[in-house]
C-alpha positions as CSV (number, residue, x, y, z in Angstrom):
1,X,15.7,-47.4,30.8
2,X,12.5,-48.5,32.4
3,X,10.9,-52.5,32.6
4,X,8.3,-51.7,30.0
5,X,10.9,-50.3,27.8
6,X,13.4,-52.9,28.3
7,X,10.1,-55.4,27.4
8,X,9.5,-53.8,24.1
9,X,13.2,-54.6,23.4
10,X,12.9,-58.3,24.6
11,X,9.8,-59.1,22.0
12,X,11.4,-57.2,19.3
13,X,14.5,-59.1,19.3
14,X,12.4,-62.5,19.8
15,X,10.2,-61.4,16.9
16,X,13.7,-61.4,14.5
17,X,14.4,-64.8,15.2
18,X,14.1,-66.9,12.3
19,X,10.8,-69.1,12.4
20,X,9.9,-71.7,9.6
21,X,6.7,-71.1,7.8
22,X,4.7,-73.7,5.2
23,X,2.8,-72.5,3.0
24,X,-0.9,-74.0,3.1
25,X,-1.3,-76.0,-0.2
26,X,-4.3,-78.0,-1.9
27,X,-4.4,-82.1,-2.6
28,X,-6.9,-84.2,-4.5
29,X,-8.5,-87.2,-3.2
30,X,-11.6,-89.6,-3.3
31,X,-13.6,-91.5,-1.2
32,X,-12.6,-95.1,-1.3
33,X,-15.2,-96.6,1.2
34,X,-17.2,-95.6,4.0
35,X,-18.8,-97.0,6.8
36,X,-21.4,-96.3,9.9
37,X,-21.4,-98.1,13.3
38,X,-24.3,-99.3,15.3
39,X,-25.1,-96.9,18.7
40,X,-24.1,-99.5,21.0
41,X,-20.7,-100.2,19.3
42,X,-18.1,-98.8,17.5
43,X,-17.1,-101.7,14.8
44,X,-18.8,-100.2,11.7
45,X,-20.0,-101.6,8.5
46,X,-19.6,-100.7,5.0
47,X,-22.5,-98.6,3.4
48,X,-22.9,-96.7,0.2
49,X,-23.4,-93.3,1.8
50,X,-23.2,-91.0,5.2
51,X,-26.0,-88.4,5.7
52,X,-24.0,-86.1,7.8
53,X,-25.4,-83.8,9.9
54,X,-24.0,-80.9,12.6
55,X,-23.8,-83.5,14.9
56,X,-21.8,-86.2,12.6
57,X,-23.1,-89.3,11.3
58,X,-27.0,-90.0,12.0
59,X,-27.1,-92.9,14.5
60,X,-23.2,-93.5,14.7
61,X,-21.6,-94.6,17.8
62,X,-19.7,-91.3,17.9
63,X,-22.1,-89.2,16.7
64,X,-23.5,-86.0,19.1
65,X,-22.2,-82.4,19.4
66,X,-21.1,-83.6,23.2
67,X,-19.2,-86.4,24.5
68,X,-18.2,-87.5,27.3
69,X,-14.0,-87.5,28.7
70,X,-11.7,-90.7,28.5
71,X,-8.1,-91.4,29.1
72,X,-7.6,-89.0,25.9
73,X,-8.0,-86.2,28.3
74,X,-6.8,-86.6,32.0
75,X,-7.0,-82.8,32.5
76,X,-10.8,-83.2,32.9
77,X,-12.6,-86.0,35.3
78,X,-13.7,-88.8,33.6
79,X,-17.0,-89.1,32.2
80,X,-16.8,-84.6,32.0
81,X,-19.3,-83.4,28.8
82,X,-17.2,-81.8,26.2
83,X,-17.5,-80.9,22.9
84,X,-17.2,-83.9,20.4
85,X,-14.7,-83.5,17.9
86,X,-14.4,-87.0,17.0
87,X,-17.7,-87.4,15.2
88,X,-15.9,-89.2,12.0
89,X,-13.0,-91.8,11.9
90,X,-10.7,-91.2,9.0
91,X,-8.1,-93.7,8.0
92,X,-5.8,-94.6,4.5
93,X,-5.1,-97.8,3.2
94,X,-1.4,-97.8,2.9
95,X,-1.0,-96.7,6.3
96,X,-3.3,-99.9,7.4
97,X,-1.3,-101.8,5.4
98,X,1.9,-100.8,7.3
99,X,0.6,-101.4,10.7
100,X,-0.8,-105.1,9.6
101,X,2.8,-105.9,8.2
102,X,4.1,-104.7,11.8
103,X,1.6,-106.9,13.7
104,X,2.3,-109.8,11.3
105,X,-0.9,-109.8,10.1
106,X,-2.6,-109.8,6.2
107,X,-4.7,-106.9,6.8
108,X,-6.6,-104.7,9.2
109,X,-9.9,-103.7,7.6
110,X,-11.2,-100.2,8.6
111,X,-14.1,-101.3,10.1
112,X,-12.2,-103.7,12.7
113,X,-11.1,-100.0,14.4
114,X,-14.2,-98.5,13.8
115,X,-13.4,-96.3,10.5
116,X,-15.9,-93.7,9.0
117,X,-14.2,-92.9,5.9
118,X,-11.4,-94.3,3.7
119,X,-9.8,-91.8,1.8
120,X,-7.5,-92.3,-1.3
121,X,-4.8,-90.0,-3.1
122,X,-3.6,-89.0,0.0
123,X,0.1,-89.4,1.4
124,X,1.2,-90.0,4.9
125,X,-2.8,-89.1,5.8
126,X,-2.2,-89.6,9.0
127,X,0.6,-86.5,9.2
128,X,-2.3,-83.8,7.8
129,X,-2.8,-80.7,10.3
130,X,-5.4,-79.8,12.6
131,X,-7.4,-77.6,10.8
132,X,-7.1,-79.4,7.4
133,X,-10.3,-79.0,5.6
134,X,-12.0,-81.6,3.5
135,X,-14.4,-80.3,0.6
136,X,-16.2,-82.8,-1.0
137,X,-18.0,-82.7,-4.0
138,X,-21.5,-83.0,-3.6
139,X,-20.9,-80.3,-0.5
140,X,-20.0,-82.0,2.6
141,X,-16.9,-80.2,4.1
142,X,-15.0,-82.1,7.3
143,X,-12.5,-80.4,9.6
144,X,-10.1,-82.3,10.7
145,X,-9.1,-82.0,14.9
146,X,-5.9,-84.2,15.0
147,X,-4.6,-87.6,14.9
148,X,-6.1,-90.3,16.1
149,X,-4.5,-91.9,18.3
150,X,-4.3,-95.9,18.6
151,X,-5.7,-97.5,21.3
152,X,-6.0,-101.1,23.4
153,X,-10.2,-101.3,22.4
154,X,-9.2,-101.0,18.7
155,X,-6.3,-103.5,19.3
156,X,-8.4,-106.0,20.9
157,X,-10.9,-105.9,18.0
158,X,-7.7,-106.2,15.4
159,X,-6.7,-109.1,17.4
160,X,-10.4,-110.7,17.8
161,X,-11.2,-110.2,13.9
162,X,-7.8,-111.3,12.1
163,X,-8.3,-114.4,14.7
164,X,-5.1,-114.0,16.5
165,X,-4.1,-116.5,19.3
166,X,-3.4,-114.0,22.2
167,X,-6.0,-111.3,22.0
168,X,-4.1,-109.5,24.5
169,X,-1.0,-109.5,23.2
170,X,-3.2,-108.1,20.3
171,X,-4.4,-105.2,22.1
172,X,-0.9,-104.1,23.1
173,X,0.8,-104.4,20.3
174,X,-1.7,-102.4,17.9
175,X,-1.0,-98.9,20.2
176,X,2.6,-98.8,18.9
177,X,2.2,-100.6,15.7
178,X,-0.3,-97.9,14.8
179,X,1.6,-94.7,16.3
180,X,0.8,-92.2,13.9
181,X,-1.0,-94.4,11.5
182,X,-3.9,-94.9,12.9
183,X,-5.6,-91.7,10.9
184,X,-7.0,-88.8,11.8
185,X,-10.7,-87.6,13.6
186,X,-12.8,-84.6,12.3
187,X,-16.0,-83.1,12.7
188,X,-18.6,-82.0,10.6
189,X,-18.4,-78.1,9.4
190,X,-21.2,-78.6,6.8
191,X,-23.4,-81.1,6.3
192,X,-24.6,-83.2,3.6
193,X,-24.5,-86.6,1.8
194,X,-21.5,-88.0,1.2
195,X,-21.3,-91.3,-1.4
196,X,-18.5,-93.4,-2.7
197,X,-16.3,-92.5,-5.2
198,X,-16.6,-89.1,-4.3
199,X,-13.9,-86.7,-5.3
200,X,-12.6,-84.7,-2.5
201,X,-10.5,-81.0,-2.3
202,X,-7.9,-81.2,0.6
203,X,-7.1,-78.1,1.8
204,X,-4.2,-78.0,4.2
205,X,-3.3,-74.7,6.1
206,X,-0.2,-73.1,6.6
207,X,1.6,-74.3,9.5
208,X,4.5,-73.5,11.8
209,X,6.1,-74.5,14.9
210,X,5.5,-72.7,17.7
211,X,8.8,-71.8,20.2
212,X,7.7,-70.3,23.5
């Protein structure tokens, strides 16, 4: 038997093995509150509406179609242009709830880490799929990239705004208070308005685990 028969063998039995499928499903939400930050920081403030555009929220502090590399992504050098897919900050109420509790605190109000969007009527927000769609009513539909994950900035400005005594100790504690909490980011696949009190259709695809 010759290598390329013996390989057609080898990914035929691999391709037996038993592999756990979920099948995509539909949720219903609504938009609880949403918020836009200035350009020159990323604390936001509540408004009515977002006009969103390809490049995310007009005038936001993470809007643009590019952005530059952090400490999210050591593979590139710092300060590298990439492709922004954290135009919009998504995060759930309960889940901010939870983290406060952790941190000893009364609350954490999205805009303290810079939220875009609170959305109700979902559970465990944070655990939705890259690739999750959004549709929203009036048109808008979001796609979300991943979790977001919890950082010292957003810490610091937890700490600073519930008026803890040790900011610092604010800033590290938030990162694992927060671990898979923090909500999710997503970018913009068609634009529009969104407003308040907006119903939303959450679309979540099928997943699966990978096993090299």
């Amino acid at each position: 038997m010759n290598q390329k028969q013996n390989a057609t063998l080898d990914l035929s039995s691999e391709a037996e093995k038993p592999v756990d499928i979920i099948p995509a499903k539909k949720l219903s939400a609504k938009v609880g509150a949403l918020y836009v930050a200035p350009s020159d920081h990323f604390q936001t403030r509540p408004v009515e509406e977002l006009q969103l555009g390809f490049d995310g929220i007009s005038g936001d502090f993470h809007a643009g179609a590019t952005r530059r590399s952090g400490g999210r992504e050591p593979w590139y050098l710092r300060g590298t242009e990439m492709r922004n897919e954290r135009q919009i900050s998504i995060v759930a109420a309960d889940e901010l709830a939870v983290v406060a509790a952790r941190m000893g605190l009364a609350e954490i109000k999205p805009e303290w880490i810079g939220a875009n969007l609170l959305i109700e009527g979902v559970p465990h927000l944070s655990m939705l799929p890259s690739g999750t769609l959004l549709f929203f009513k009036g048109g808008v539909t979001i796609k979300v990239d991943a979790q977001n994950g919890p950082c010292r900035l957003a810490g610091r400005s937890v700490a600073e705004n519930a008026g803890m005594a040790d900011h610092e100790a604010g800033a590290l504690a938030f990162p694992k208070a927060a671990k898979r909490l923090r909500g999710l980011v997503a970018w913009v696949e068609k634009p529009g308005c969104i407003t308040t009190g907006e119903e939303i259709s959450v679309r979540v695809p099928e997943q699966w685990i990978y096993r090299a």
